[in-house]
C-alpha positions as CSV (number, residue, x, y, z in Angstrom):
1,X,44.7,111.4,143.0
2,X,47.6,108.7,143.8
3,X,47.7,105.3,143.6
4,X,50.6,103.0,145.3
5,X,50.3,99.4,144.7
6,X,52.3,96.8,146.3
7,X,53.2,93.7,144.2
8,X,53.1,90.3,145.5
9,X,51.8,87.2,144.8
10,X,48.5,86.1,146.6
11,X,47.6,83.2,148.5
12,X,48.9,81.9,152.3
13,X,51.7,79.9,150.7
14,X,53.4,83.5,149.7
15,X,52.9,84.9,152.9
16,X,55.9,86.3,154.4
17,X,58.1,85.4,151.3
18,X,60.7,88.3,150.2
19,X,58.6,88.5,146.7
20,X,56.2,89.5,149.1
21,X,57.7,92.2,150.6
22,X,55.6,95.1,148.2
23,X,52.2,93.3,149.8
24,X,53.9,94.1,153.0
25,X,54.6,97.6,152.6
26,X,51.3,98.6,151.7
27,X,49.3,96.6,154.2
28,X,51.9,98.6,156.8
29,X,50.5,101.2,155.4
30,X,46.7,100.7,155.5
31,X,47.1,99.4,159.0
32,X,48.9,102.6,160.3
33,X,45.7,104.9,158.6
34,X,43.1,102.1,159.5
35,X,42.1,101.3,155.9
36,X,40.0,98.3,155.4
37,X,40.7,96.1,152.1
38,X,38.1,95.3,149.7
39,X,37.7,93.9,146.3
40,X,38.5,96.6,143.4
41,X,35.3,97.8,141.3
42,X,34.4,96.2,138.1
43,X,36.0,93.3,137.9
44,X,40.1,94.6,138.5
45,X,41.5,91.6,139.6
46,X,43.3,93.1,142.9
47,X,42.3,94.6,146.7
48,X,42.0,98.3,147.4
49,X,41.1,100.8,149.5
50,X,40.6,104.6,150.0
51,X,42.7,106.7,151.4
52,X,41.7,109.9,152.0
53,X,45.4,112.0,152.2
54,X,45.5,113.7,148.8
55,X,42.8,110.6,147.6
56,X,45.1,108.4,147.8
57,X,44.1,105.0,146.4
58,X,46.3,101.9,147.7
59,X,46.2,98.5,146.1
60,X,47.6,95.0,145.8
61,X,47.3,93.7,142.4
62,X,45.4,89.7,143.0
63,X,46.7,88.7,139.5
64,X,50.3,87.2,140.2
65,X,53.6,89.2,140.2
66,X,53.7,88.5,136.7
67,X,50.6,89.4,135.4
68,X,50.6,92.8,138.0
69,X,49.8,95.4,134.9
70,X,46.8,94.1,134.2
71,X,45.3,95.1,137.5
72,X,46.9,98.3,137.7
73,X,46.0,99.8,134.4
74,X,42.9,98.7,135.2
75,X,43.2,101.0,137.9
76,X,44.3,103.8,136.4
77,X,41.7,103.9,133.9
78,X,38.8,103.5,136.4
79,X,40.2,106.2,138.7
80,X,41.8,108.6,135.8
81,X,44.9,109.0,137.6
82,X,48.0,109.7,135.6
83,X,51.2,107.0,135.1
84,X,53.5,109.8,137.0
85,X,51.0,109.7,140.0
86,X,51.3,105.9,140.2
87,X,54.2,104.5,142.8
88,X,54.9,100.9,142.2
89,X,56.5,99.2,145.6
90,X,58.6,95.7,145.4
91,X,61.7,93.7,146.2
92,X,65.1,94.0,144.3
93,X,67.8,91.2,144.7
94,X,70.0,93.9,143.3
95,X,69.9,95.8,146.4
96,X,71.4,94.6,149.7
97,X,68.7,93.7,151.8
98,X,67.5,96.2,154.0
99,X,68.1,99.2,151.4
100,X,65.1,100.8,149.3
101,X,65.5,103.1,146.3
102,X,63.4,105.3,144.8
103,X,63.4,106.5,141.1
104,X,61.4,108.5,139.0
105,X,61.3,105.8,136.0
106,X,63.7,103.0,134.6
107,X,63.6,99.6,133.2
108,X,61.8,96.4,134.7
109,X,65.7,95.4,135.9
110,X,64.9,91.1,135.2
111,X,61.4,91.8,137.7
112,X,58.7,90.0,136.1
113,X,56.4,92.0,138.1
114,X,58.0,96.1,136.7
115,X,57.8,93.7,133.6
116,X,54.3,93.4,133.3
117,X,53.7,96.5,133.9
118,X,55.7,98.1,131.6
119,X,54.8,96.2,128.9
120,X,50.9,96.9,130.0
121,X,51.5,100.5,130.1
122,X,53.6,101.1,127.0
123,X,56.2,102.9,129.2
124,X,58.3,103.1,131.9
125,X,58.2,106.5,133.3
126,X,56.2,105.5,136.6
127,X,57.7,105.9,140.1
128,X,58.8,102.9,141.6
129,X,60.9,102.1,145.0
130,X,62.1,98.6,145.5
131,X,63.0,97.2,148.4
132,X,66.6,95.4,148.5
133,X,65.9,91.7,149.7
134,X,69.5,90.8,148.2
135,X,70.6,88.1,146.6
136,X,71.3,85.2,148.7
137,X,73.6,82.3,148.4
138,X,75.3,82.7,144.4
139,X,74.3,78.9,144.4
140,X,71.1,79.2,145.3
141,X,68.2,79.5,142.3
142,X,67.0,83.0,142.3
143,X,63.3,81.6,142.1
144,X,63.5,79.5,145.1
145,X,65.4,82.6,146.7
146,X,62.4,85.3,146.4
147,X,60.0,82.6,146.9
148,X,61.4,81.8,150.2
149,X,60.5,83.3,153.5
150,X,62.6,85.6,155.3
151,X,64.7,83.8,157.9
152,X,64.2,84.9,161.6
153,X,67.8,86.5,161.5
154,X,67.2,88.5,158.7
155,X,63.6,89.4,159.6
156,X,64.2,92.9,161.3
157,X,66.2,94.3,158.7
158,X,63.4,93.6,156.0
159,X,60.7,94.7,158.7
160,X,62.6,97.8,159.4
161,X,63.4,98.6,155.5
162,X,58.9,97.4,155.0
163,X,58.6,100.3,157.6
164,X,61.2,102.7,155.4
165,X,59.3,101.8,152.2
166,X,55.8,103.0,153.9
167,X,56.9,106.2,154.9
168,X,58.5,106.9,151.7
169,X,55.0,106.4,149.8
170,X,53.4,108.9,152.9
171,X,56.3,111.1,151.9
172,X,55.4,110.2,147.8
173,X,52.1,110.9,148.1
174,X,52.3,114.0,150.3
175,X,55.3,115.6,148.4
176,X,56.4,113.8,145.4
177,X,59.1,111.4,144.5
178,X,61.9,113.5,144.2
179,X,61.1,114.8,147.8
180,X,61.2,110.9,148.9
181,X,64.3,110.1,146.4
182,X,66.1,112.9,148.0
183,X,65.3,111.4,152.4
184,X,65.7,107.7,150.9
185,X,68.1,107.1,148.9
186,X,70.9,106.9,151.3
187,X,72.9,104.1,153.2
188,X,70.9,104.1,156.5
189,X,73.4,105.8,158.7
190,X,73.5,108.7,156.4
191,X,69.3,108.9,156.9
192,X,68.4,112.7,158.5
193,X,65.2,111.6,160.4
């Protein structure tokens, strides 16, 4: 069993926000495989629902980007589904936005949400793929840049790269991550489709 989770933060105001853009991907997702949402059992503070490729289990964490482990260990210990078999999506101002990259493990890179998880786990040897939402004006605050919502110009690229990031979870959860780390991790004209 699998279980990818998208991080965001809950509520209307964060709708649409690049911190958002993990909540995104895996509503994409649900939507393309008619999932329905529903609370999580016993109290995990986060929506989920069944998937029934390779019992798949997808999930956005309710608790706040930077509280996101607690739901998610949560999950893994209800389910009894291994660290390695958990992909954790989100945005990366580090990457330019539109990109996404895959890797097998690593450290939380300043995101409160990896963070959290991390330090809820004990480790950091779980999948993630982070979707680059860049870094904005150098003058800007980084909080109020994450926090704010996509402008209209910019919109397609991060739609496009929320429609990457979904088939590289099908393509986690069918295959594996290096099988998605090897069709994903490339500049976008370099992508064999």
């Amino acid at each position: 069993m699998k279980l990818v989770v998208g991080l965001g933060n809950p509520g209307r105001q964060y709708a649409g926000t690049r911190h958002n853009v993990g909540f995104d991907a895996v509503d994409l997702l649900a939507g393309r495989h008619a999932l329905s949402w529903e609370a999580a059992p016993r109290g995990i503070d986060a929506l989920s629902t069944r998937w029934n490729l390779a019992g798949t289990l997808v999930a956005k964490p309710l608790t706040f980007m930077n509280r996101s482990g607690e739901a998610i260990v949560g999950l893994l210990q209800f389910y009894k589904i291994e660290v390695p078999d958990l992909l954790v999506i989100v945005d990366e101002i580090q990457l330019e936005a539109g990109r996404i990259r895959l890797r097998p493990s690593g450290s939380a890179g300043g995101h409160n949400g990896l963070k959290s998880i991390i330090q809820s786990l004990g480790t950091d040897a779980f999948p993630r793929l982070r979707i680059g939402i860049g870094r904005g004006d150098a003058q800007r605050d980084l909080a109020d840049h994450v926090l704010s919502r996509v402008e209209p110009a910019e919109r397609p690229v991060i739609e496009e790269a929320i429609g990457r990031a979904a088939d590289a979870a099908e393509l986690f959860v069918a295959e594996g991550i290096m099988p998605a780390m090897n069709r994903f991790n490339r500049k976008d004209d370099e992508v064999q489709q």
